[in-house]
C-alpha positions in Angstrom: -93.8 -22.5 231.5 -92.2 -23.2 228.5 -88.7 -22.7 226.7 -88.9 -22.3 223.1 -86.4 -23.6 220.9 -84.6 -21.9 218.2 -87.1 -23.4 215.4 -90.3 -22.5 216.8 -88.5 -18.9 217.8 -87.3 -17.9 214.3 -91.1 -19.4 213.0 -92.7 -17.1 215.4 -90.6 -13.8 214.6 -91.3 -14.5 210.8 -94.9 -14.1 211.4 -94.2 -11.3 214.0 -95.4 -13.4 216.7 -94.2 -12.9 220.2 -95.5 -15.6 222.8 -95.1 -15.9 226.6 -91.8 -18.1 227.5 -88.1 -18.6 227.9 -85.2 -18.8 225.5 -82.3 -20.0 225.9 -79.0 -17.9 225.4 -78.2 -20.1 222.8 -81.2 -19.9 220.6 -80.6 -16.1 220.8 -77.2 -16.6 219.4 -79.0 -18.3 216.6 -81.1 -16.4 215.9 -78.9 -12.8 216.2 -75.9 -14.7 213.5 -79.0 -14.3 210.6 -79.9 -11.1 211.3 -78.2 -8.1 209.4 -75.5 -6.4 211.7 -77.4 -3.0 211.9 -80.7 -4.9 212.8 -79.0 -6.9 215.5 -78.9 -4.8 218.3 -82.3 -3.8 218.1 -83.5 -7.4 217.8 -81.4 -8.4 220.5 -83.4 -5.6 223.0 -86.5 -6.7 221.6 -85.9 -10.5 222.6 -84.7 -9.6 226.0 -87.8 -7.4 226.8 -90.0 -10.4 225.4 -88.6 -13.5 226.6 -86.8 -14.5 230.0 -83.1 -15.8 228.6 -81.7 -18.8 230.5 -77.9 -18.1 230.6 -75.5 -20.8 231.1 -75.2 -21.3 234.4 -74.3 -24.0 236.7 -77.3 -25.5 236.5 -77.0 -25.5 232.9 -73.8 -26.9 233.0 -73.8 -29.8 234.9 -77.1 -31.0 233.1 -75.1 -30.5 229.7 -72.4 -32.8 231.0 -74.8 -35.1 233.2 -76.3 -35.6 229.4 -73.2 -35.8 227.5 -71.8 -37.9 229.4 -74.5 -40.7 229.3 -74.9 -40.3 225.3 -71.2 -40.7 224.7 -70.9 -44.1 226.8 -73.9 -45.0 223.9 -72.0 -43.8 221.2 -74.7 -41.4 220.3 -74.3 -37.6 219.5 -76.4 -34.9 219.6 -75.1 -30.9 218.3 -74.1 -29.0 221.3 -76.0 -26.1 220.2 -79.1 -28.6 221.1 -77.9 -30.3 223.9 -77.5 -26.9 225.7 -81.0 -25.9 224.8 -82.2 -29.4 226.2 -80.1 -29.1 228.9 -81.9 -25.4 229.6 -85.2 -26.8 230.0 -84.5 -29.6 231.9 -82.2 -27.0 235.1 -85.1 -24.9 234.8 -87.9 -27.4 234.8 -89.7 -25.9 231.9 -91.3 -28.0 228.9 -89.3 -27.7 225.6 -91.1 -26.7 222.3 -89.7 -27.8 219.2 -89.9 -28.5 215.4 -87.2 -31.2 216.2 -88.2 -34.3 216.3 -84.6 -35.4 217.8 -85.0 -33.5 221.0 -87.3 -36.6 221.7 -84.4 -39.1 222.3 -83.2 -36.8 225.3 -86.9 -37.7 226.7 -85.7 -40.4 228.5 -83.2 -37.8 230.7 -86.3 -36.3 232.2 -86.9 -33.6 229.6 -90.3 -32.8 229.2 -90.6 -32.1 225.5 -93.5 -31.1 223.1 -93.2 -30.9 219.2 -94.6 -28.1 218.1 -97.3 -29.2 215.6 -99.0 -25.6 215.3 -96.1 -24.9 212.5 -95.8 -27.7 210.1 
């Protein structure tokens, strides 16, 4: 199975596409702040009914920091937002799909990721 990343998620919805997968809480945060207040609650049911959300769990968490940790001691940083998302895929053992061609580095962590080529 497969988690879906915020870029490939907002690409989808703009073609009204809705695809078998995960999401993470996160990328559903990102994608409800662009959406109009009156809209949002409606998207947000719609998302829920079509994709399984991975909360932030303990699992979650300790992958987050597991990662962190070892990418500070390198001096290099990666947005939070991402490293949660990352983090997701690898505490549920799902492949990550992405636009982002950064989500690559974290690779080496045993992240299984895949660039979504279909969309550029």
């Amino acid at each position: 199975m497969i988690l879906v990343d915020t870029s490939v998620l907002i690409n989808w919805l703009r073609k009204g596409e809705f695809r078998e997968g995960y999401i993470s809480v996160i990328s559903l945060i990102e994608v409800l702040r662009g959406i109009p207040a009156e809209k949002r609650s409606e998207v947000k049911t719609t998302l829920e009914k079509v994709y399984d959300v991975i909360p932030l769990d303990n699992e979650v968490i300790l992958e987050y920091c597991s990662i962190y940790e070892a990418l500070k001691r390198r001096g290099q940083k990666i947005p939070d937002a991402d490293l949660l998302i990352a983090a997701s895929a690898k505490a549920k053992n799902l492949l990550l799909l992405t636009l982002d061609k950064e989500f690559k580095k974290l690779q080496e962590f045993g992240i299984e990721i895949k660039l979504d080529t279909s969309e550029t």
